[in-house]
BADODO-413311 format. One line per field, with one value per residue: residue in one letter; x, z, y of N, C-alpha, C in turn; residue number from 1. Coordinates in pm, whole numbers, plus 50000, padded with zeros to 5 digits. Example, Ala and Ser with C-alpha at 12.3 -4.5 7.8 and 13.67 -1.06 7.14 Angstrom:
<sites>
markol a s
nx 51319 51285
nz 50780 50708
ny 49431 49775
cax 51230 51367
caz 50780 50714
cay 49550 49894
cx 51320 51290
cz 50780 50787
cy 49670 50003
lumke 1 2
</sites>
This chain:
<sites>
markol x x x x x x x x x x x x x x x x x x x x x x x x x x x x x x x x x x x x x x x x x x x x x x x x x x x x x x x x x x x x x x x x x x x x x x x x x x x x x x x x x x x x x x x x x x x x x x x x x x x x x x x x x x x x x x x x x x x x x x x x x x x x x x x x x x x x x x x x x x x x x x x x x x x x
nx 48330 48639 48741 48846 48715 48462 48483 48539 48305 48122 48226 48180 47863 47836 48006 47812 47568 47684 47640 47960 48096 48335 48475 48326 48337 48598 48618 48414 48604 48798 48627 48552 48806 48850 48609 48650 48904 48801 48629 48698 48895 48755 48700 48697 48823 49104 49232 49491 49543 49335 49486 49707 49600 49521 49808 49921 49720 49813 50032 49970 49856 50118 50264 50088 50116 50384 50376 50184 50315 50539 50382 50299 50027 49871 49672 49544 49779 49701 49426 49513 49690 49461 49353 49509 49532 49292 49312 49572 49429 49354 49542 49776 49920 50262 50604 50886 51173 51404 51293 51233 51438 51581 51392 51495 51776 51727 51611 51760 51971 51864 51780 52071 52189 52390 52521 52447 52347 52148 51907 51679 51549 51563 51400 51201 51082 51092 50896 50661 50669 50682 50469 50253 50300 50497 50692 50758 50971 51117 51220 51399 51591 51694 51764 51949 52135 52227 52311 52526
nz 50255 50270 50522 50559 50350 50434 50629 50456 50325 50512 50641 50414 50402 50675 50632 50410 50534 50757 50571 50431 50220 50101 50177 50080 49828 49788 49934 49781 49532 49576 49590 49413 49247 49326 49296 49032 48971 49081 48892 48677 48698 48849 49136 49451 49633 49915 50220 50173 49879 49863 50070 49861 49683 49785 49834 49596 49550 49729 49636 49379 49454 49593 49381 49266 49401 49438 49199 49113 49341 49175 48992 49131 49224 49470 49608 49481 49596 49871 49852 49782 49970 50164 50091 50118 50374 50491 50275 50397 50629 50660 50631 50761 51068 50977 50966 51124 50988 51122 51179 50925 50831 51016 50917 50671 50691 50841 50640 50427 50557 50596 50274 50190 50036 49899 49719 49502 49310 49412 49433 49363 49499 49753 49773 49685 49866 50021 49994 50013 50311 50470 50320 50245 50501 50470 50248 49926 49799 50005 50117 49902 49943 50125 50118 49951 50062 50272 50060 49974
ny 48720 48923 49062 49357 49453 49493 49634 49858 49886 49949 50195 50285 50337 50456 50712 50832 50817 51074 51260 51309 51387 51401 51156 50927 50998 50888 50590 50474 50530 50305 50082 50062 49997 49771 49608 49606 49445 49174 49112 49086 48913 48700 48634 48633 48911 48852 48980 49068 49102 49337 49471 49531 49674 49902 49991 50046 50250 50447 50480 50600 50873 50966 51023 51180 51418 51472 51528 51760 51999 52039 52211 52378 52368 52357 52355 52104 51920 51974 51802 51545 51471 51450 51252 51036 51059 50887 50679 50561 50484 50233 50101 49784 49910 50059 49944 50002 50134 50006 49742 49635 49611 49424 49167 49171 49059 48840 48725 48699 48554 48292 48194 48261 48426 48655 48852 49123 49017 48795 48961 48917 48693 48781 48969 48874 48698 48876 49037 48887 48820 49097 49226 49489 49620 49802 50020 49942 50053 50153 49907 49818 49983 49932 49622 49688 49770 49612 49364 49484
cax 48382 48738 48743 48885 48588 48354 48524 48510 48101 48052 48246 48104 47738 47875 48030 47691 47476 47715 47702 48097 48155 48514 48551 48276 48447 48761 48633 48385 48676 48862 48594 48536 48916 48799 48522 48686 48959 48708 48525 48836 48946 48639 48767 48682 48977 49136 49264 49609 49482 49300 49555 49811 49510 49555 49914 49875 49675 49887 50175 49966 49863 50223 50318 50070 50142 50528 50434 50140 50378 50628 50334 50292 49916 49853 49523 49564 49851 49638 49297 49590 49731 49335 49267 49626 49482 49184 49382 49626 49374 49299 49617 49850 50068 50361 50695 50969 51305 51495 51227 51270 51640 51588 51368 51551 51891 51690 51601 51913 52036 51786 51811 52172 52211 52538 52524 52359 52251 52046 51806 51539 51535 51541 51298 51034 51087 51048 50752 50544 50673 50646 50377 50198 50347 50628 50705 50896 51149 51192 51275 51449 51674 51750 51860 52074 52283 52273 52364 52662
caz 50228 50389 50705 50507 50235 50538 50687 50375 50290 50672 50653 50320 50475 50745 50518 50311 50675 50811 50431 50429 50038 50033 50204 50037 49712 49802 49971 49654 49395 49652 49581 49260 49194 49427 49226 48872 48983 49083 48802 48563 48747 48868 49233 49583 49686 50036 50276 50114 49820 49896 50077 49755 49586 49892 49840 49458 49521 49833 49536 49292 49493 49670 49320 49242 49502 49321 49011 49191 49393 49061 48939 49237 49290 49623 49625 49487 49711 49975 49841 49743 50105 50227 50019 50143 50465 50456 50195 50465 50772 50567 50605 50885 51107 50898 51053 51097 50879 51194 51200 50844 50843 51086 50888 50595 50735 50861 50453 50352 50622 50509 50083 50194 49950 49873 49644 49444 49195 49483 49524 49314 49595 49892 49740 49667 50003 50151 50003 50066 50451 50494 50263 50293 50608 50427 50036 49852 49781 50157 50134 49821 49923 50268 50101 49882 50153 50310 49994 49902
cay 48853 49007 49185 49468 49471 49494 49769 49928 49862 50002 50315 50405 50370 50614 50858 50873 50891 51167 51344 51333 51348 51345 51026 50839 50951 50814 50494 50419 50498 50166 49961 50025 49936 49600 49563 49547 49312 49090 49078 49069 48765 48626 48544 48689 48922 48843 49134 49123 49137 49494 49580 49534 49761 50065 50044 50114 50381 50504 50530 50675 50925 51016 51066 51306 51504 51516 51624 51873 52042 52080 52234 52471 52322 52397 52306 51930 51868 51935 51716 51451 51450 51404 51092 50972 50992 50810 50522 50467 50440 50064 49964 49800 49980 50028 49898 50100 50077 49896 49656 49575 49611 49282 49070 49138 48987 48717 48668 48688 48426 48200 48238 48253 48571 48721 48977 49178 48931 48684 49066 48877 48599 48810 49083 48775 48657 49036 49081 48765 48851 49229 49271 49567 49701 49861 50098 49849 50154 50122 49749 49773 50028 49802 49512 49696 49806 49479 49307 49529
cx 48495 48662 48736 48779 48505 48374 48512 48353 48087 48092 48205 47968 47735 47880 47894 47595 47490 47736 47876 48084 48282 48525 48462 48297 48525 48705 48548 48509 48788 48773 48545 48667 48927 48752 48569 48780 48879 48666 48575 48896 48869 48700 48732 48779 48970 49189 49385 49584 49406 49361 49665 49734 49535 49675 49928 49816 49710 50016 50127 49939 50012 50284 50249 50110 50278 50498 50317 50222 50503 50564 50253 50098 49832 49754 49466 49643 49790 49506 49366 49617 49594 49304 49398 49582 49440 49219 49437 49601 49356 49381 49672 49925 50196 50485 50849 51090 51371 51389 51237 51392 51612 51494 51464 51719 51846 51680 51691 52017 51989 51761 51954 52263 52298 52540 52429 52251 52143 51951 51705 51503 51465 51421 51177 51007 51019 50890 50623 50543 50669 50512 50336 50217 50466 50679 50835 51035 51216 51288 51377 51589 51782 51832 51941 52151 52267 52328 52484 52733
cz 50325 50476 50654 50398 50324 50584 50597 50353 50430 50670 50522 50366 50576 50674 50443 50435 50728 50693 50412 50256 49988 50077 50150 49918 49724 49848 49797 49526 49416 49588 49445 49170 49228 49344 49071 48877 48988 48995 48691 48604 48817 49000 49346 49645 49840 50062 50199 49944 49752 49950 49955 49705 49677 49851 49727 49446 49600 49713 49469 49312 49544 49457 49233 49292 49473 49280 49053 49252 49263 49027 49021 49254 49413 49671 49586 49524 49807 49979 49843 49922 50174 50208 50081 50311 50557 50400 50354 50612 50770 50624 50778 50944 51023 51005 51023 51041 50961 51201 51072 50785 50914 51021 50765 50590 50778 50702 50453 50390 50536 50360 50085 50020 49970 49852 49569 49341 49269 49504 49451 49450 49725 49871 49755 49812 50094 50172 50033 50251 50505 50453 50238 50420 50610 50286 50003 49785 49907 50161 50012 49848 50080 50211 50015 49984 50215 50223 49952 49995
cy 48884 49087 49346 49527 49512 49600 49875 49992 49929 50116 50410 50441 50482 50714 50932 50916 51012 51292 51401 51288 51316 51221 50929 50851 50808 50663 50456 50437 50358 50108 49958 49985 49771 49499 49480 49440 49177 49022 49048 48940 48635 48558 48681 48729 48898 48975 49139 49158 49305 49556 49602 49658 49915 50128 50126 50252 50491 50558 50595 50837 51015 51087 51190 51405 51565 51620 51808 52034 52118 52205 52390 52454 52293 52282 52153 51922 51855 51818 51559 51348 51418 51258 51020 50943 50880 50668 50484 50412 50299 50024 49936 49916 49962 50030 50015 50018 49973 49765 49554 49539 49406 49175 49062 49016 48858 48623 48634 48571 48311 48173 48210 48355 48654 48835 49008 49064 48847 48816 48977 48778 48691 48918 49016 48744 48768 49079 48971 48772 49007 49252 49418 49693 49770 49875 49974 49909 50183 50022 49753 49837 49968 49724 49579 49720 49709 49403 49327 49525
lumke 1 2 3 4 5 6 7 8 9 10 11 12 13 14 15 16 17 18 19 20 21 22 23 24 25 26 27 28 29 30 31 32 33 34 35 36 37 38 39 40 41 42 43 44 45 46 47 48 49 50 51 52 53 54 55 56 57 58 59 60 61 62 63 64 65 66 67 68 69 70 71 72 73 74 75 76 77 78 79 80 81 82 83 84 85 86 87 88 89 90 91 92 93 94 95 96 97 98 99 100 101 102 103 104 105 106 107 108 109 110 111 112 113 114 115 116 117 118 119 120 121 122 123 124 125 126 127 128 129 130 131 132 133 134 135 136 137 138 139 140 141 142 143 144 145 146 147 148
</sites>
């Protein structure tokens, strides 16, 4: 079992000991997104893996919170922003833009990526080496201004 599955299974047992309901929501509706991959693919996820699944739900979330807010919803912006929390206590430290500014140029050395058209290269590259530790509308909007 991941590190990250474990950490999961341990802080829901908390949550349910200390009767915290919101966060043993939120961590059981994780592993029940865990769970169905799993079982849809028949394979034991690794931490990147679950964390790909946080980020997903780190986006789906940020975008409620959008359309919420459109919607003058006060009150799910704020439950939204709770579970956003909680999701992104899972993940790494996220790296700041100059940090990815510098691997990206390292990509780009290495791919030897020109212009716009090599972004499929350096994007595949970004993300098998960032992973997780950075919104791919971060990274995407990096290498464009490095590429142009």
């Amino acid at each position: 079992m991941s590190q990250l599955k474990a950490k999961l299974q341990a802080d829901l047992k908390t949550a349910m000991k200390e009767k915290d309901a919101f966060k043993r929501d939120v961590i059981r509706f994780v592993m029940s997104a865990i769970k169905q991959i799993e079982v849809d693919e028949r394979k034991e996820l690794s931490d990147a893996d679950i964390e790909a699944i946080l980020v997903k739900q780190i986006k789906q979330r940020n975008d409620a919170i959008d359309q919420f807010k459109e919607g003058g919803r006060e009150d799910l912006v704020e439950k939204n922003e709770k579970e956003l929390e909680i999701l992104r206590s899972y993940l790494p430290e996220p790296m700041s833009e100059d940090e990815v500014r510098e691997i990206l140029k390292e990509i780009i050395a290495e791919t030897g990526a020109e212009s716009m058209k090599d972004m499929g290269k350096v994007m595949g590259a970004a993300k098998s080496k960032i992973g997780s530790r950075a919104e791919g509308k971060v990274i995407n909007q990096i290498a464009k201004e490095l590429l142009s």
